[in-house]
C-alpha positions as CSV (number, residue, x, y, z in Angstrom):
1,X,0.0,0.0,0.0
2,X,1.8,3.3,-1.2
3,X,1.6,5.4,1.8
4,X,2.1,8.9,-0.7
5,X,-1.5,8.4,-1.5
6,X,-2.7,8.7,2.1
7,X,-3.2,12.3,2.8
8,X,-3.3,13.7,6.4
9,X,-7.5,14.8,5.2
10,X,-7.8,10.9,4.9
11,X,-10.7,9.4,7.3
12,X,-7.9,7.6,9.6
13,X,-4.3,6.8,9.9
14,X,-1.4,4.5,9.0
15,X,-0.1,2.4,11.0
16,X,3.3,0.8,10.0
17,X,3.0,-2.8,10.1
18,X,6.4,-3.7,9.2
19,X,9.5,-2.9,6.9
20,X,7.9,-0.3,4.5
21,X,4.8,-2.1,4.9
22,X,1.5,-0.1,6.5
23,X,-2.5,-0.8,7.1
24,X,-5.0,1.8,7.4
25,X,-7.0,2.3,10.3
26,X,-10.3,4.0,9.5
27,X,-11.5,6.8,12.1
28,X,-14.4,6.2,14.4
29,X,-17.7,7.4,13.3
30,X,-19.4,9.9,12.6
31,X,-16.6,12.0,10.6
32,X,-17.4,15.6,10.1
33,X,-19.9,16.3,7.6
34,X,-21.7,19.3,5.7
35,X,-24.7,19.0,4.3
36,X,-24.9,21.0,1.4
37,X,-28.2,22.2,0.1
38,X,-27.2,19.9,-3.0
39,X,-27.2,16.8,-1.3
40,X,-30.0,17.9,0.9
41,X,-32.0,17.5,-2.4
42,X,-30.5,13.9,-3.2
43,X,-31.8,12.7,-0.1
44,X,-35.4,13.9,-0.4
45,X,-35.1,12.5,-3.7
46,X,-34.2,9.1,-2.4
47,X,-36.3,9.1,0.2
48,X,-39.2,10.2,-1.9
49,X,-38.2,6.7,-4.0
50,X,-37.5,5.0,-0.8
51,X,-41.4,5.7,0.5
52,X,-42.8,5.2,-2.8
53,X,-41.3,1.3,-2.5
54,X,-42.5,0.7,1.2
55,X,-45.9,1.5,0.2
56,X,-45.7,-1.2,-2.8
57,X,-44.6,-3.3,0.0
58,X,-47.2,-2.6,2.0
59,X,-50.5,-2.8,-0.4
60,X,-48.7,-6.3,-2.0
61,X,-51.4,-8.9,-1.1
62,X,-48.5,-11.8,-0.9
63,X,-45.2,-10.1,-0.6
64,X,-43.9,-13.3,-0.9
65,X,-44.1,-13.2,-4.5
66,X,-42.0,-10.2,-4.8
67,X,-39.5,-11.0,-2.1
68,X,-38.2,-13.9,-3.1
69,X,-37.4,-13.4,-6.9
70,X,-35.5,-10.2,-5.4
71,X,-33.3,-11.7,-3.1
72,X,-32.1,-14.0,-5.9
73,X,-31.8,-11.4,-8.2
74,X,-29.6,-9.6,-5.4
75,X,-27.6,-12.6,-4.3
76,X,-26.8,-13.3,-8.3
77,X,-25.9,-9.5,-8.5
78,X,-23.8,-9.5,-5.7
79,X,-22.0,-12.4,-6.2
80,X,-21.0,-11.5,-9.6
81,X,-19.3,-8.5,-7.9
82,X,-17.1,-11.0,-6.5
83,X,-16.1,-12.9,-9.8
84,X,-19.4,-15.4,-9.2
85,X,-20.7,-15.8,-12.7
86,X,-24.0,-17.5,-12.7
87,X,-26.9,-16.6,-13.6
88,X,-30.7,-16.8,-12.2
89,X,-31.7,-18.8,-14.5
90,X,-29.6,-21.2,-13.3
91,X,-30.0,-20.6,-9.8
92,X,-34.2,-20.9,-10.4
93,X,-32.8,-24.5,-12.1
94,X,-30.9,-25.7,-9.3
95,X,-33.3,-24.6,-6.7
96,X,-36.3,-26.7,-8.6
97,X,-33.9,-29.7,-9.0
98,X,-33.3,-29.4,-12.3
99,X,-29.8,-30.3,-12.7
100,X,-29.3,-33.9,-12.5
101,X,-25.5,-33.0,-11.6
102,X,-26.2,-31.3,-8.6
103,X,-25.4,-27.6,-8.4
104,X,-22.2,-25.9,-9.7
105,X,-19.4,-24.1,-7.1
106,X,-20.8,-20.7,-8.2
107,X,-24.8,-21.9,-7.7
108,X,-23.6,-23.1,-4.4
109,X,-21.8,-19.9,-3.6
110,X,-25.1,-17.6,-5.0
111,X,-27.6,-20.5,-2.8
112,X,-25.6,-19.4,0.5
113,X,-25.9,-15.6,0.0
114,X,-29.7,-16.3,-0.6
115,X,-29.8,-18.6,2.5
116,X,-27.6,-16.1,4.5
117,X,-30.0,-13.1,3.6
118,X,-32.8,-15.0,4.5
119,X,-31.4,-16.2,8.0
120,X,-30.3,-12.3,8.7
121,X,-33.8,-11.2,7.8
122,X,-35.9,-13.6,10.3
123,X,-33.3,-13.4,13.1
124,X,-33.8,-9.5,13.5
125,X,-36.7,-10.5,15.2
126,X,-34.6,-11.2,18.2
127,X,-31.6,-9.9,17.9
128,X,-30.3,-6.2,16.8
129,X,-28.2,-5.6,14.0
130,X,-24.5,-6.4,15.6
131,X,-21.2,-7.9,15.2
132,X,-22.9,-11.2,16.8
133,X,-25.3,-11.1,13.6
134,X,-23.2,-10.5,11.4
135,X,-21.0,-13.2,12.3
136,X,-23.6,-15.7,11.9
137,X,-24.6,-14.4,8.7
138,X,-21.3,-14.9,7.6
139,X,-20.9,-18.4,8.6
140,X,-23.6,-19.0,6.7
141,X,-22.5,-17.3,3.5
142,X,-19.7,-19.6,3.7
143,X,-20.8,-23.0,4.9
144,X,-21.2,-25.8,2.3
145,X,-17.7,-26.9,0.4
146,X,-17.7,-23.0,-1.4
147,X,-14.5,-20.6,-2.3
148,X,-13.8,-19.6,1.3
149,X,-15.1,-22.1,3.6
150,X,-11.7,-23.0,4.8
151,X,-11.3,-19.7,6.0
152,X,-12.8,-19.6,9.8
153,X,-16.3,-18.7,8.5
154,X,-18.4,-17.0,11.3
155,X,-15.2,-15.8,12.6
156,X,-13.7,-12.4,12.2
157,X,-10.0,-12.8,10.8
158,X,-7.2,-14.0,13.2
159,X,-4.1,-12.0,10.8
160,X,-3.6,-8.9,8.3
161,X,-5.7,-9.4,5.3
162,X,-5.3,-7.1,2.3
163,X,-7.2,-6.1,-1.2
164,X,-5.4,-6.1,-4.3
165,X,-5.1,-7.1,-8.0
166,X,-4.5,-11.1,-8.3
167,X,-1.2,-12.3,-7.4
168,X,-0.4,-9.2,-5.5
169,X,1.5,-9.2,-2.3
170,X,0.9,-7.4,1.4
171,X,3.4,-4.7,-0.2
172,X,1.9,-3.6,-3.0
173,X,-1.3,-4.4,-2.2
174,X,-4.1,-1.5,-3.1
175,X,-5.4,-1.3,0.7
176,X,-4.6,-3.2,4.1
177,X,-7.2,-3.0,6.5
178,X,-6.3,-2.5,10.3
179,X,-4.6,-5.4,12.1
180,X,-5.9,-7.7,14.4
181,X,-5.6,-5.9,17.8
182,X,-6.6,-2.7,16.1
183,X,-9.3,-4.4,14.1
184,X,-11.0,-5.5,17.6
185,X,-10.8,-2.1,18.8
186,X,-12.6,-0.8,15.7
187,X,-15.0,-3.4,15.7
188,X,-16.1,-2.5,19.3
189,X,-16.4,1.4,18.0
190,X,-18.4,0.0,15.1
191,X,-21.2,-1.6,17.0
192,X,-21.5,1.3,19.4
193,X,-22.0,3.2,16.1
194,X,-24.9,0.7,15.3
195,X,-26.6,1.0,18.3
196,X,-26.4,5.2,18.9
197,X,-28.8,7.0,18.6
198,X,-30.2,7.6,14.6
199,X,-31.6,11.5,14.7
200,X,-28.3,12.7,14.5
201,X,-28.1,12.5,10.7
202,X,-30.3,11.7,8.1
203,X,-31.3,7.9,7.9
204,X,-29.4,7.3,4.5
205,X,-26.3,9.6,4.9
206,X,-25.9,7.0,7.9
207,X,-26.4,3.8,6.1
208,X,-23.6,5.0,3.8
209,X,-21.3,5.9,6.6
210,X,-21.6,2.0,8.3
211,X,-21.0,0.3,4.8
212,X,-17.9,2.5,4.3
213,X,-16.8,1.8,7.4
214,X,-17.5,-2.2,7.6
215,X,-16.0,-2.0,4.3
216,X,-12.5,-0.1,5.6
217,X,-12.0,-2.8,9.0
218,X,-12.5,-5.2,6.7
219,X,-13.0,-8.0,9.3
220,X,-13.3,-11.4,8.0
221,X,-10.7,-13.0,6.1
222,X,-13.2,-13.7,3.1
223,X,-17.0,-12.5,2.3
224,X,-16.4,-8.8,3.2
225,X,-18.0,-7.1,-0.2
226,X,-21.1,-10.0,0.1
227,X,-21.4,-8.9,4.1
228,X,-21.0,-5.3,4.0
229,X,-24.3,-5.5,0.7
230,X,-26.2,-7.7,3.0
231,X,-25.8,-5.4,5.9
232,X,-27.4,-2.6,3.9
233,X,-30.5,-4.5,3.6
234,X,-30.4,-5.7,6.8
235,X,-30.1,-2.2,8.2
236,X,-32.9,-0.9,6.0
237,X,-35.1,-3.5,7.6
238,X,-34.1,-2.8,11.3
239,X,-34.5,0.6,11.2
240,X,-37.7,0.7,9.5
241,X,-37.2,2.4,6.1
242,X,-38.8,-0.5,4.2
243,X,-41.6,-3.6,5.7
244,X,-40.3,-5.9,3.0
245,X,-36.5,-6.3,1.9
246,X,-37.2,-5.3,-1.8
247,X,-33.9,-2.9,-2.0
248,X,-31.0,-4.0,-3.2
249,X,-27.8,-2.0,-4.2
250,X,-25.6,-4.9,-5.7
251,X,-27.0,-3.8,-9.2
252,X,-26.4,-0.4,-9.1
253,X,-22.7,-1.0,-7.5
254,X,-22.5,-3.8,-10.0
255,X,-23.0,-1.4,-12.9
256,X,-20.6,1.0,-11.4
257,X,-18.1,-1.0,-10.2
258,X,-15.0,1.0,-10.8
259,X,-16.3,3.8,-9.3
260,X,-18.1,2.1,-5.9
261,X,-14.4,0.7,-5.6
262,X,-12.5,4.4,-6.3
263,X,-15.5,6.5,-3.9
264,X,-14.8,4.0,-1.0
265,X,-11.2,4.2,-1.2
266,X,-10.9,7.5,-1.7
267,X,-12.4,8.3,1.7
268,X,-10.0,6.2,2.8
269,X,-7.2,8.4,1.3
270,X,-8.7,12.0,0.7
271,X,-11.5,12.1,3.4
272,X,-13.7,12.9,0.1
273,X,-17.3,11.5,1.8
274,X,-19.3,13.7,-0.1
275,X,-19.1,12.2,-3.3
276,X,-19.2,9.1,-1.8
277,X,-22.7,10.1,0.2
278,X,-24.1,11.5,-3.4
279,X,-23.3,8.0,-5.3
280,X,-25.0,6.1,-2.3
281,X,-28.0,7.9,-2.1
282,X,-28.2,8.7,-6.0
283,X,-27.9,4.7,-5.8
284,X,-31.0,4.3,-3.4
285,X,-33.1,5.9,-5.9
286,X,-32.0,4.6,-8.9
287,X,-32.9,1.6,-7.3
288,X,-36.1,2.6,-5.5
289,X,-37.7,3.4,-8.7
290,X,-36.5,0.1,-10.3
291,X,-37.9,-1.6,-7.4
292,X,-41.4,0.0,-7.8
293,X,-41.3,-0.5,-11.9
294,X,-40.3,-4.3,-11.3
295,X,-42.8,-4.8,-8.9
296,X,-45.3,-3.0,-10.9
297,X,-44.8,-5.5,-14.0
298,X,-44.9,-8.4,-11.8
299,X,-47.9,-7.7,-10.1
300,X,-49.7,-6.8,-13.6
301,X,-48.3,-10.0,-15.0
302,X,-49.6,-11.9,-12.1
303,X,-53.1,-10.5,-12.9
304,X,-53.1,-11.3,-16.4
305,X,-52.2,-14.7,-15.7
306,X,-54.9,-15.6,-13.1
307,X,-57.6,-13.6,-15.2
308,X,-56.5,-15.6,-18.7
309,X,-56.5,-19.1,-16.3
310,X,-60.3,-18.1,-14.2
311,X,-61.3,-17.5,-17.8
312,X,-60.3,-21.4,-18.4
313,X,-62.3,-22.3,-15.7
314,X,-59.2,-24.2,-14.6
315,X,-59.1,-26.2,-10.9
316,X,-57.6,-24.1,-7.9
317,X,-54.6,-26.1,-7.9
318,X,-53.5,-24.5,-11.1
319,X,-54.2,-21.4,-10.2
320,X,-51.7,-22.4,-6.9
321,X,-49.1,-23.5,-8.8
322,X,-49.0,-20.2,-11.4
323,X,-49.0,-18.0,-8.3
324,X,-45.6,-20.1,-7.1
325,X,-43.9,-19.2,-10.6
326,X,-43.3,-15.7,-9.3
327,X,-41.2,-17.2,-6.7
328,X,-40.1,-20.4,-8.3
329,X,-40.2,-19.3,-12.4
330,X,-38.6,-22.7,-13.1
331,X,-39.9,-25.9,-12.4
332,X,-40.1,-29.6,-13.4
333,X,-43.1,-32.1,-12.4
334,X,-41.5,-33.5,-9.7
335,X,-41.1,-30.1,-8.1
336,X,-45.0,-29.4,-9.0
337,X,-45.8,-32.2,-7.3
338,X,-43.8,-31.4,-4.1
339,X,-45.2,-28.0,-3.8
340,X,-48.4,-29.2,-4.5
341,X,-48.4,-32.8,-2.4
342,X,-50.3,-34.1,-5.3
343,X,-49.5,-37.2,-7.0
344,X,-47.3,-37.2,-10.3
345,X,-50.0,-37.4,-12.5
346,X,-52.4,-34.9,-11.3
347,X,-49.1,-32.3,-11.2
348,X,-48.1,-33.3,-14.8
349,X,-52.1,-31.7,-15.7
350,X,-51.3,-28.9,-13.5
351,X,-48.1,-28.2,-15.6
352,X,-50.1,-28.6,-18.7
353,X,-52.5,-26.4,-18.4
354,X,-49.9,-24.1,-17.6
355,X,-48.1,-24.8,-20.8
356,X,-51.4,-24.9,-23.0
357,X,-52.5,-21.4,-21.0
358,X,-48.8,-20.0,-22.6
359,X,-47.7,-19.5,-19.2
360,X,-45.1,-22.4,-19.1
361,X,-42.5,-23.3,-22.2
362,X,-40.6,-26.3,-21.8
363,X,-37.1,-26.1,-23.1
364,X,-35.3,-29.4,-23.1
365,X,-37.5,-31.1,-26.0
366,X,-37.0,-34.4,-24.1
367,X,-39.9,-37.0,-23.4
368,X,-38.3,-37.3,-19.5
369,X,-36.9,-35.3,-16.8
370,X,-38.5,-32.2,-18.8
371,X,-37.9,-28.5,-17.2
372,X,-40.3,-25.9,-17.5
373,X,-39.7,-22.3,-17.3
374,X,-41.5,-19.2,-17.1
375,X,-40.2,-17.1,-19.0
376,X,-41.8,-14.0,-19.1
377,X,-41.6,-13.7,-15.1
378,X,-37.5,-14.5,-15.4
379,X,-37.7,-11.6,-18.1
380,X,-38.7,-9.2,-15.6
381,X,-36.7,-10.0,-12.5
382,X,-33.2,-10.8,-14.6
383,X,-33.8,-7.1,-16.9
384,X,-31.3,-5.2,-16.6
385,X,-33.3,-2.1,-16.3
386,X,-37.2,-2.7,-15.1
387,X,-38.2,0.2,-17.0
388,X,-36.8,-1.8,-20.4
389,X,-40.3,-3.3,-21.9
390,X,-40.4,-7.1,-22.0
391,X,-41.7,-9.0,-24.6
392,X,-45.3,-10.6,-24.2
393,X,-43.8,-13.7,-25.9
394,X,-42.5,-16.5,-24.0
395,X,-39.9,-17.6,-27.0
């Protein structure tokens, strides 16, 4: 780490950590900040979004259907981040069974996040946003023979860790995090942080300021990036600024990677927070609005779907299993059947009249073990953009 680019306006210190060889430890929050009148107006903005989502989430019948093609969507995202290249698709497949091989390293990396999202989310209903739950989160972001596993998960690092290009060493590494006994101490300052009082600053200009800094102590030896995303949506959650967990940032930081990497470092280096704070909350409405678009499209498509089936007079079984496609958009008969606890035949005439209504396309062309997708639903949730209008056609 090249000391020269550290200024003495940099949001912490060096500390020399050997021969020519130094780690940065990140001050204790809250800095020092202004408020311009300028970012005053990117936070209404983004908390204009922000309440425009939580009522979606509120007026939802089954929020269910909405939350659970999301989290996917955000554990694919964020993985990716990482190097992970999967995509839903293939997560949806290996989730209904539909790989006879059993799931791939990067699926099984991608099924942890979801899993470890999922476990954060139910157990804030007894225990606060802390060190403590975010160590169990990371254990389970970890478990389960994936890239990392080896390394102590649910355990925050034991020795000096570093971030860098591959191959690189401690010396030239791009940033070293605080060692161990110094890591502890900012730790402890971190959770006190967490659990101060929130009037002090706006609710957003604060989320930004714990990512940052979970980001800069940098305390497990692998699954910072994937911890420090989840603990946004955690946060969110816990402090009431959405019901549901239907905001995600991966996508956004995933579409402006170089830049989420620069911004964070650079408060490291400069002290420059305020162009960090504008690209976090620009990022929460971006975001917001996609949420509320996406939502929009899946609700709608939901309707058309159950009013084209009613029309068909079909049994209420069907109608069951079309309103599980928005949370499991690919399925095969055996997973029908399961979800159903139906026997294989009558699921197989579920699935057809799913595929006869246009709802379902099957894409192997076999005569066995046939997968069925729904494509129109993976359209929406795997766009790029929500606003980007998806085709009515399932080919």
């Amino acid at each position: 780490m090249n000391p020269a680019k550290f200024t003495k306006e940099g949001a912490g210190k060096l500390l020399g950590i050997g021969q020519e060889q130094w780690a940065f430890l990140p001050n204790p929050l809250p800095p020092r900040l202004e408020i311009t009148w300028e970012l005053a107006e990117r936070i209404s903005d983004a908390d204009r979004s922000l309440g425009e989502l939580a009522g979606v989430a509120r007026t939802i019948p089954n929020p269910h259907l909405l939350i659970e093609p999301f989290t996917r969507r955000e554990a694919v995202l964020s993985s990716r981040i990482e190097g992970t290249q999967a995509t839903l698709t293939e997560l949806f497949s290996a989730e209904a069974g539909a790989r006879k091989e059993g799931p791939s390293q990067a699926i099984r990396e991608i099924s942890n996040y979801v899993n470890a999202l999922e476990y954060g989310l139910k157990r804030l209903k007894q225990l606060p946003v802390s060190l403590r739950l975010l160590k169990e989160v990371h254990e389970r972001l970890l478990m389960k023979d994936v890239r990392g596993e080896s390394l102590t998960p649910g355990e925050f690092r034991r020795a000096q860790n570093f971030i860098g290009p591959p191959g690189c060493k401690l010396e030239n590494a791009t940033y070293v995090p605080p060692p161990v006994p110094h890591m502890k101490d900012a730790l402890d300052r971190f959770e006190k942080y967490l659990h101060e009082s929130r009037r002090a600053l706006p609710p957003l200009i604060r989320l930004s300021l714990i990512h940052y800094q979970f980001e800069a102590i940098h305390p497990f030896w692998d699954g910072n990036g994937r911890v420090g995303r989840l603990l946004i949506t955690l946060l969110l959650c816990s402090e009431g600024l959405l019901p549901q967990p239907l905001l995600y940032l991966s996508a956004y930081f995933e579409r402006n990677r170089k830049e989420y990497y620069r911004l964070l470092l650079d408060i490291s280096q400069t002290g420059n927070w305020m162009d960090w704070l504008r690209f976090f909350v620009n990022g929460v409405s971006e975001e917001s609005r996609d949420a509320v678009a996406r939502s929009n499209q899946l609700l709608a498509l939901r309707q058309e779907y159950r009013e084209k089936l009613q029309a068909q007079k079909v049994p209420g079984r069907t109608l069951e299993l079309m309103e599980n496609l928005f949370k499991e958009p690919v399925i095969t008969v055996a997973s029908a059947r399961e979800r159903l606890k139906v026997t294989t035949r009558t699921a197989q005439q579920n699935v057809d009249r799913l595929l006869q209504a246009g709802i379902l396309r099957e894409v192997t062309g076999r005569q066995r073990y046939r997968i069925f997708v729904a494509q129109r639903i993976i359209q929406v949730v795997e766009a790029d953009q929500a606003t980007r209008q998806v085709s009515r056609a399932d080919a």
